[in-house]
C-alpha positions as CSV (number, residue, x, y, z in Angstrom):
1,X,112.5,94.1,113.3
2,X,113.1,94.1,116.9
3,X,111.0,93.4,120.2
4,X,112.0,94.5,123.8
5,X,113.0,91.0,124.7
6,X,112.4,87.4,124.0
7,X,108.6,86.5,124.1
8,X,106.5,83.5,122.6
9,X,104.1,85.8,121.0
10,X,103.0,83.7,117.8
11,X,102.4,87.0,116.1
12,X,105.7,88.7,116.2
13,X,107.7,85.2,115.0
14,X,107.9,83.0,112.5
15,X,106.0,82.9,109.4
16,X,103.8,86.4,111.3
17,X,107.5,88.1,111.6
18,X,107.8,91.6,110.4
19,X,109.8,92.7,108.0
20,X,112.0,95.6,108.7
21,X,112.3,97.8,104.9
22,X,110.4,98.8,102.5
23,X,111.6,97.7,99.1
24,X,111.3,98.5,95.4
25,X,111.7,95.9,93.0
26,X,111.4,95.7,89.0
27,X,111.3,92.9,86.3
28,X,110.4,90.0,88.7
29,X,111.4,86.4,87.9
30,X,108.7,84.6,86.4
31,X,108.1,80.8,86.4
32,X,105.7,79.7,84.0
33,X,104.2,82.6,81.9
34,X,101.5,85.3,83.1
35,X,98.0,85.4,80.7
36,X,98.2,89.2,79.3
37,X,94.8,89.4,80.4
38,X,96.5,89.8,83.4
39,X,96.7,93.7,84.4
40,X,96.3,95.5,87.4
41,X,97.7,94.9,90.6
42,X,97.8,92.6,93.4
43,X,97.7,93.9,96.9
44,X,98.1,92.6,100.0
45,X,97.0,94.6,103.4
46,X,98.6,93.2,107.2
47,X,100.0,94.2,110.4
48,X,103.6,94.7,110.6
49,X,104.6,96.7,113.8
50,X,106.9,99.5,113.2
51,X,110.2,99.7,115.1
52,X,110.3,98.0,118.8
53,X,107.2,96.6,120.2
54,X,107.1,97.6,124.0
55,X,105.3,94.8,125.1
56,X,105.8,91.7,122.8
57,X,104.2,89.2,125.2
58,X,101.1,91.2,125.2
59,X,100.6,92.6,121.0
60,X,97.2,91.8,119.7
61,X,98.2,90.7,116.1
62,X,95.0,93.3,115.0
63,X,97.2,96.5,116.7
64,X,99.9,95.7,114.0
65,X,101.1,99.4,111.5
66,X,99.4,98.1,108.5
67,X,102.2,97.2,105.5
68,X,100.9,97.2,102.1
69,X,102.2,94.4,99.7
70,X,101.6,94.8,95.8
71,X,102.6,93.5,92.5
72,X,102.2,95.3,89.2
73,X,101.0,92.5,86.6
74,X,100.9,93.7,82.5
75,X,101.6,92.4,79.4
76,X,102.6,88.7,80.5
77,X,105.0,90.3,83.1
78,X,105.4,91.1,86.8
79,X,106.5,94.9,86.3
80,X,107.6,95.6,90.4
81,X,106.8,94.6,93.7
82,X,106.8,97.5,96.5
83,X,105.8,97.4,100.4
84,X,104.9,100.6,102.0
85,X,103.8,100.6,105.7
86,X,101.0,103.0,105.7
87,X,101.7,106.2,107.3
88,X,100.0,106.6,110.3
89,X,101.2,109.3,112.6
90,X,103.2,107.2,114.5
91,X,105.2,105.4,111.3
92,X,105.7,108.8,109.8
93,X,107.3,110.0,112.9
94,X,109.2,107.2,112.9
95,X,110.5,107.7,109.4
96,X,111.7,111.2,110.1
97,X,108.5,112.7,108.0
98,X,106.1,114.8,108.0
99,X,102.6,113.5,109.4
100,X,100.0,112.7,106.2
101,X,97.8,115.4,105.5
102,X,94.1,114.5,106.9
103,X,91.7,114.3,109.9
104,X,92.4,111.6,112.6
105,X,88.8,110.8,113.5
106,X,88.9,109.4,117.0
107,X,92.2,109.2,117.8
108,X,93.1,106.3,115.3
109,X,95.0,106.0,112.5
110,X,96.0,103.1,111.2
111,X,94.9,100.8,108.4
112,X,95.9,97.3,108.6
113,X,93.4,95.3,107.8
114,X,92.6,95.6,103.3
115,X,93.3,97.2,100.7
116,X,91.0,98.1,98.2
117,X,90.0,100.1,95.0
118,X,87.1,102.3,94.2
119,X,86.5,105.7,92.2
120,X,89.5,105.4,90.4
121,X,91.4,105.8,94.1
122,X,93.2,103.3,96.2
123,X,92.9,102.6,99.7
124,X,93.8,101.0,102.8
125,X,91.3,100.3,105.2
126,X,90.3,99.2,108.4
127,X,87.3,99.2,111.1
128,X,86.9,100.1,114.8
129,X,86.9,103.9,114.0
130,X,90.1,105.0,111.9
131,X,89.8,106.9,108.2
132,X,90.3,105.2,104.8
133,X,94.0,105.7,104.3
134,X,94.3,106.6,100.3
135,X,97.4,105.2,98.5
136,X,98.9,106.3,95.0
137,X,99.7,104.5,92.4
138,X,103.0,103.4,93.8
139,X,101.9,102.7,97.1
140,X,102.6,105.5,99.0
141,X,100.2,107.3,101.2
142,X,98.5,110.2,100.2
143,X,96.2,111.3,102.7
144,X,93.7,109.6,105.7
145,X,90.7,110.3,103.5
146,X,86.7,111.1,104.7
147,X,85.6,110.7,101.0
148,X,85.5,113.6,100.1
149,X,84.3,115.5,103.4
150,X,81.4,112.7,103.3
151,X,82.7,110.3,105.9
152,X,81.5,111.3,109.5
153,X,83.4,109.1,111.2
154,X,85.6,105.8,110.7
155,X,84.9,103.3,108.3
156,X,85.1,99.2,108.2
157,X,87.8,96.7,107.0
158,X,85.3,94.7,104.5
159,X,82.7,97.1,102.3
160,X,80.7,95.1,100.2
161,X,80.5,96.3,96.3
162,X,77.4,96.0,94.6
163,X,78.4,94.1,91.3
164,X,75.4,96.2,89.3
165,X,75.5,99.5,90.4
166,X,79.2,99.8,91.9
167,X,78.6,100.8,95.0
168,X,80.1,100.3,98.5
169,X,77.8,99.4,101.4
170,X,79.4,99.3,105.0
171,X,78.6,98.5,108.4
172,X,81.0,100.6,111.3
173,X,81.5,101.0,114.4
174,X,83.7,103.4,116.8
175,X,83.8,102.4,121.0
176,X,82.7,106.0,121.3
177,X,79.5,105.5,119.7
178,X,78.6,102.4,121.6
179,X,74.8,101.4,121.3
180,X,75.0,101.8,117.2
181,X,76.3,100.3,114.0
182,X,76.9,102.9,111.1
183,X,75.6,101.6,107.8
184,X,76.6,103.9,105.0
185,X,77.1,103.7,101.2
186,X,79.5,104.9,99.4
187,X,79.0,106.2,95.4
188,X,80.4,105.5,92.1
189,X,82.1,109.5,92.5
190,X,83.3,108.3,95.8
191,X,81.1,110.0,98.0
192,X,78.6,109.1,100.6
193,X,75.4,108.8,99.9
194,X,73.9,107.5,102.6
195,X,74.8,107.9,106.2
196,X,72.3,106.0,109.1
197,X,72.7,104.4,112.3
198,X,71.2,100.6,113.5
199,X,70.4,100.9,117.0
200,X,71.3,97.8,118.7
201,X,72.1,97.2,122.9
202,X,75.9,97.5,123.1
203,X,79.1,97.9,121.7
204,X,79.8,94.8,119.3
205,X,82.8,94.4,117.1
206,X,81.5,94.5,113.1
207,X,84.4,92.9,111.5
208,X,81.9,92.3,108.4
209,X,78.4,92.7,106.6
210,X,76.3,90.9,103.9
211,X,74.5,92.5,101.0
212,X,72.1,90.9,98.8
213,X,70.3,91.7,95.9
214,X,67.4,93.1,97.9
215,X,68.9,93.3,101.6
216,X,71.6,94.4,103.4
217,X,72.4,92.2,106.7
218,X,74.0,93.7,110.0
219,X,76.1,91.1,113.0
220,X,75.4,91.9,116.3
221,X,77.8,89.2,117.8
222,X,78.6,88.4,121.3
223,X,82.2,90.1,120.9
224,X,81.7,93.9,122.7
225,X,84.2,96.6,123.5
226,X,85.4,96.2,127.3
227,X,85.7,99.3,129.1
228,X,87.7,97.6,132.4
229,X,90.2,96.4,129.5
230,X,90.6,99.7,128.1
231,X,91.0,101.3,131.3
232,X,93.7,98.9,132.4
233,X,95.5,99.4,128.9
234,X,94.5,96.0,127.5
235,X,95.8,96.3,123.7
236,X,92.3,95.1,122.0
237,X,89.9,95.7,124.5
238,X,87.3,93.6,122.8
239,X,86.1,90.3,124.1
240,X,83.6,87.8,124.3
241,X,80.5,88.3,125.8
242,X,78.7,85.9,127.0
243,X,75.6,87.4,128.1
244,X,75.0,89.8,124.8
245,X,73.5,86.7,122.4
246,X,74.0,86.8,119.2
247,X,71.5,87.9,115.9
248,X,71.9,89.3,112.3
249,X,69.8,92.2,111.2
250,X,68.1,92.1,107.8
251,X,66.8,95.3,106.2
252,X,65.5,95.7,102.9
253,X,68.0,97.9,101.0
254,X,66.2,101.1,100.2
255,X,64.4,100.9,103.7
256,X,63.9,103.3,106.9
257,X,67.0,101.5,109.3
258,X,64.3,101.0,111.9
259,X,62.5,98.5,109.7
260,X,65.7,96.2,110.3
261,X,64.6,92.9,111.6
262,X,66.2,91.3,114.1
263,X,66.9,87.4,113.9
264,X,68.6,85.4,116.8
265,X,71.6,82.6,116.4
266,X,73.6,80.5,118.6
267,X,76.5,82.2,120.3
268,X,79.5,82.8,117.8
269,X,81.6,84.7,115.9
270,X,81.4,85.6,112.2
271,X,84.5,87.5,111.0
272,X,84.0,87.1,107.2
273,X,81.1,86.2,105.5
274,X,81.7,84.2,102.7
275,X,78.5,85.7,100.6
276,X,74.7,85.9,100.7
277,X,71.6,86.2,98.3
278,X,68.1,86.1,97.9
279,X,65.7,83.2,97.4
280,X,62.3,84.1,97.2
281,X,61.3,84.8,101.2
282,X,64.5,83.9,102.8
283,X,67.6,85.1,102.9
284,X,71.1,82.9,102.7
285,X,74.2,83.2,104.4
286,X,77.2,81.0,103.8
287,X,79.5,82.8,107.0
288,X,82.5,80.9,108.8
289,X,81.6,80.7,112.0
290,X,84.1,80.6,115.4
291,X,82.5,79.0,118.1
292,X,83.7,81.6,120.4
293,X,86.2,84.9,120.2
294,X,88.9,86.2,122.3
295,X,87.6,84.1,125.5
296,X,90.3,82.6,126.3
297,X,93.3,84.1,123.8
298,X,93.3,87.8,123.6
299,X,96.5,87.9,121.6
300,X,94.5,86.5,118.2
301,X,91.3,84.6,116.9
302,X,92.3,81.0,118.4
303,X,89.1,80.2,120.4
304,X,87.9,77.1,118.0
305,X,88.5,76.2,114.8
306,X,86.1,78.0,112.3
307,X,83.9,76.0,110.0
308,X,81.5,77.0,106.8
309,X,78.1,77.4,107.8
310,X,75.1,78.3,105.7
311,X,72.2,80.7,107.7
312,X,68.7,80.5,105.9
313,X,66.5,83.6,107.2
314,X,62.6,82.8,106.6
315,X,61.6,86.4,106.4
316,X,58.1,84.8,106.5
317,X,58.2,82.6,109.5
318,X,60.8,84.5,111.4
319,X,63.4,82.0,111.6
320,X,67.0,80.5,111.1
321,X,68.4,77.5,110.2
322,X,71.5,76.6,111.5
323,X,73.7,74.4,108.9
324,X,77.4,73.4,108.5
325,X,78.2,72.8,105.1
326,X,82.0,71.5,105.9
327,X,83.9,70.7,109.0
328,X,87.4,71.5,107.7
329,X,88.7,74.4,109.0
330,X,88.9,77.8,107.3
331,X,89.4,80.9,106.8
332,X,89.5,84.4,104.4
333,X,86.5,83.0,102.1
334,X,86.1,84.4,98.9
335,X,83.4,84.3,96.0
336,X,84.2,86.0,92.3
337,X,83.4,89.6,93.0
338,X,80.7,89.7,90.1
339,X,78.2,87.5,92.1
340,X,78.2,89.5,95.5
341,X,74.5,89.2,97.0
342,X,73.7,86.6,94.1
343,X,73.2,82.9,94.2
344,X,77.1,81.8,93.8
345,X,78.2,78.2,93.1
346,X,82.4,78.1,93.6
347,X,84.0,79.8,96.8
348,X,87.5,80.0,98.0
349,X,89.1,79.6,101.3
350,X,92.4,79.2,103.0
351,X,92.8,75.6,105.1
352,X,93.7,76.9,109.2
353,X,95.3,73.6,110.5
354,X,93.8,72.8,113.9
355,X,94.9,70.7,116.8
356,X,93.3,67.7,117.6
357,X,90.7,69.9,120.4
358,X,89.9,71.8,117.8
359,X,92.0,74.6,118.7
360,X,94.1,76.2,116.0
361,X,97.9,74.7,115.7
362,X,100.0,76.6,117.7
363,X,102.9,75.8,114.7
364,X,105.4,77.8,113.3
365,X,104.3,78.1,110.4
366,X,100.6,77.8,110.9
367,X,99.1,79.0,107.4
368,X,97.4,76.1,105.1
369,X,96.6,75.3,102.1
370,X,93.6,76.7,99.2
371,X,90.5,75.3,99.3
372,X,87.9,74.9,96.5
373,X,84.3,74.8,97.2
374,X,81.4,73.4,94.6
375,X,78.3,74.5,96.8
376,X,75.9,72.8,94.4
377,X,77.4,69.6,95.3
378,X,79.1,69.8,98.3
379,X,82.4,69.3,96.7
380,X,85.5,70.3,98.5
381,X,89.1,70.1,96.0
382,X,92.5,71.2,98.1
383,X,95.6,73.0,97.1
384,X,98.6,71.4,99.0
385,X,101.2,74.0,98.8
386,X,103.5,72.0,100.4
387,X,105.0,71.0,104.0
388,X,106.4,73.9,105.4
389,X,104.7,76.5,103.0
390,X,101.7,78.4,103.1
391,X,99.0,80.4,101.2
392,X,97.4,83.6,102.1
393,X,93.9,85.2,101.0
394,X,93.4,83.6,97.2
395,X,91.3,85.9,94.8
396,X,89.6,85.0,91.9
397,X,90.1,87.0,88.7
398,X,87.8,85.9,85.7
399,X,89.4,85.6,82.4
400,X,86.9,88.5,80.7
401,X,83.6,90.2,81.8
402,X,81.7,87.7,80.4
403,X,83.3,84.7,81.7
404,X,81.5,82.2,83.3
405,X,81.6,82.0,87.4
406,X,84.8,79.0,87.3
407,X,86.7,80.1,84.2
408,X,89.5,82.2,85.7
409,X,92.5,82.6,87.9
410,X,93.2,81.8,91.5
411,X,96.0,84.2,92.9
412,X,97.6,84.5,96.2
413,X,101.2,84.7,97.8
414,X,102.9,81.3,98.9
415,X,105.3,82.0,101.7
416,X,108.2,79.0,102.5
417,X,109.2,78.9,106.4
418,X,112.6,77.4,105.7
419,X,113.8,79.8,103.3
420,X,111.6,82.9,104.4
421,X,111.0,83.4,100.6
422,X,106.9,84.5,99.0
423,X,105.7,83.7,95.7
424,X,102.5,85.0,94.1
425,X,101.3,82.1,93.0
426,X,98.8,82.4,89.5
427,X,96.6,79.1,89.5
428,X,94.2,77.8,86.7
429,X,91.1,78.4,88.6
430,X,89.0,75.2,86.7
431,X,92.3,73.3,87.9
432,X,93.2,74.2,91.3
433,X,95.5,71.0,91.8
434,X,97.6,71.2,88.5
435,X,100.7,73.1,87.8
436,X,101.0,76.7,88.5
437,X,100.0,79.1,85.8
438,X,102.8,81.2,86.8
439,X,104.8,82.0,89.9
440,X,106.4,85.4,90.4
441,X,109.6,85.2,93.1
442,X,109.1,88.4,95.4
443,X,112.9,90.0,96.5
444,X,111.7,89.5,100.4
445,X,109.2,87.6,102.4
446,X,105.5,88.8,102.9
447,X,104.6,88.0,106.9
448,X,100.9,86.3,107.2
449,X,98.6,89.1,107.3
450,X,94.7,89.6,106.6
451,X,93.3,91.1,103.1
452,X,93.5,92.1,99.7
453,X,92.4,92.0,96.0
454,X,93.1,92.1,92.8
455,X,92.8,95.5,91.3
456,X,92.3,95.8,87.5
457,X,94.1,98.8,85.4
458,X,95.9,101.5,87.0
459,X,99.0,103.7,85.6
């Protein structure tokens, strides 16, 4: 992959590189031996510009072409491994193709950010005001999809699925519709079914939401689109605000939007919410929380090191409080998808080494380690993958439908600096530390990106 020059740009070296094909692999080595429960597919969703990058000094890591990464997983083996950039406009033109049938809703296109499953379809997704993108079986794009003529506008990076009902609930947003957040829900068939907007007094960036049994929560954080950056062709022309506050909007789930209720924080920055649920009166948050965003570094999410926190909302008294559960610092937090909006017990994180003022490492290879979190005890256990290696977003994937919250698999790709090779890496989720269930050796190296999950079944 090339750049117009030299630059220092974190995101466009080292272990953030892109890679330059897309590549088609069958019958993957195998260390170890995969559980036959095992089947679906693994995928992986990041930025990975396409062709040169006209201003390397300046690229936002967010402004990436997304690249999908997957592996096929059945019958104790790793059946292929494909990456596909998604075809936005520009990548198709690039290719020498023609352009993927669908609507461009607001001038965007591309989907960088996840990559998810629902209605028997797959999808790549991302927020700020582009389309799902949907994906076949193999990868490959399809079309940029409004479910089914439902969609209005763009959609969001991180839906939350209802475990009982199936359901996706979002929170959205689009610079061109400042002053709301678009909370929609998406059905079982695929289609929306509901479509409302939150009022609140700006433009914020909604990287994420919660959902509870009983509620549905909104961030209104102090990061807002910046019109003189956009106007002077700043790349992400979002920023930190330090005169918007910050607050998180809880509104029962079945409720008129203007009976949200608004509950004020400290200044920060939640990107990913680690999950919520309700306890009689009050509603809990576990979030990780950045001190600040893109206040000082506008190239990536490097303004303090982010730490779990836990938000209790006394819908009766009409309070917060304001814990941290852990000062390591993390990122990409996860629960086991079956108790989303319910009281959970284990969560998984990725380690982000910091420097010693707090800032994260400005390294080479910057990723860290998997971390284990016992919430009923405060318990913390780390995966140590190793000097010079590093582990993106770990899922969990129970063993059956029925198994209990711990009793499972921790997956994720490993990526080695010094020999610019990925594994996906299968785990023993009850013992994070021991030896690998099974590793599956990918033909080329997977660049440090954002999201993914585990996607049972398929063709």
């Amino acid at each position: 992959m090339t750049v117009t020059g030299p630059t220092t740009n974190r995101y466009l070296n080292g272990a953030y590189a892109p890679v330059s094909e897309e590549v088609t692999a069958f019958d993957l080595p195998v260390t170890g031996t995969i559980p036959t429960e095992l089947d679906g597919r693994y995928l992986r969703n990041g930025p990975n510009p396409f062709g040169p990058v006209d201003d390397p000094d300046g690229y936002h890591w967010f402004t990436g072409d997304g690249m999908v990464h997957g592996v096929r997983l059945r019958d104790g083996r790793a059946e292929w491994y494909r990456n596909r950039w998604v075809r936005s406009t520009r990548v198709s033109e690039g290719l020498g193709e023609e352009p993927a049938p669908g609507e461009r809703f607001g001038g965007f296109d591309g989907a960088n950010t996840n990559a998810v499953g629902h209605a028997g379809r797959y999808y790549a997704i991302v927020e700020a005001g582009a389309r799902p993108v949907e994906l076949d079986d193999e990868l490959n794009t399809i079309c940029h999809s409004d479910f089914g003529g439902t969609l209005p506008h763009g959609y969001t990076a991180h839906p939350k699925r209802d475990p009982e009902s199936g359901e996706l609930h979002a929170m959205s947003y689009w610079w061109g519709r400042p002053n709301v957040i678009e909370y929609t829900v998406v059905g079982t068939d695929g289609r929306v079914r509901r479509c409302e907007d939150i009022a609140v007094p700006g433009s914020p960036m909604v990287h994420d939401m919660s959902l509870t049994a009983g509620h549905v929560v909104a961030y209104d954080l102090p990061v807002t689109f910046n019109m003189d950056a956009a106007a002077a062709g700043t790349r992400f022309p979002y920023m930190w605000d330090e005169d918007y506050g910050a607050r998180i909007g809880v509104l029962a789930r079945e409720a008129p939007v203007d009976a949200i209720r608004w509950f004020d924080v400290d200044p920060c920055y939640v990107f990913h919410p680690l999950n919520s649920y309700d306890d009689g009166d009050r509603v809990v948050l576990d979030v990780v929380r950045h001190p600040k965003m893109f206040a000082t570094d506008l190239r990536g999410p490097n303004d303090g090191a982010p730490t779990l926190w836990r938000w209790i909302v006394d819908l009766t008294a009409g309070q917060v409080k304001e814990e941290q559960l852990d000062d390591l610092a993390v990122e990409f937090p996860r629960v086991d998808e079956r108790v989303v909006g319910r009281r959970h017990r284990w969560a998984l994180a990725n380690q982000v080494p910091a420097g010693d003022d707090g800032q994260r490492a400005d390294t080479e290879f910057e990723a860290g380690g998997i971390v284990r979190y016992d919430l009923d005890n405060g318990a913390r256990e780390m995966r140590d993958v190793g000097r010079g290696r590093g582990a993106g977003e770990a899922v969990f994937i129970p063993r059956s439908d029925e198994a209990a919250e711990d009793d499972g698999w921790v997956m994720a790709f490993v990526s080695d600096a010094a020999d610019a090779t990925t594994d996906l890496v299968i785990l023993d989720a009850a013992d994070l530390t021991g030896d690998p269930v099974a590793t599956v050796r990918l033909p080329q190296r997977v660049p440090l990106g954002f999201h993914g999950n585990w996607i049972p079944g398929g063709k």
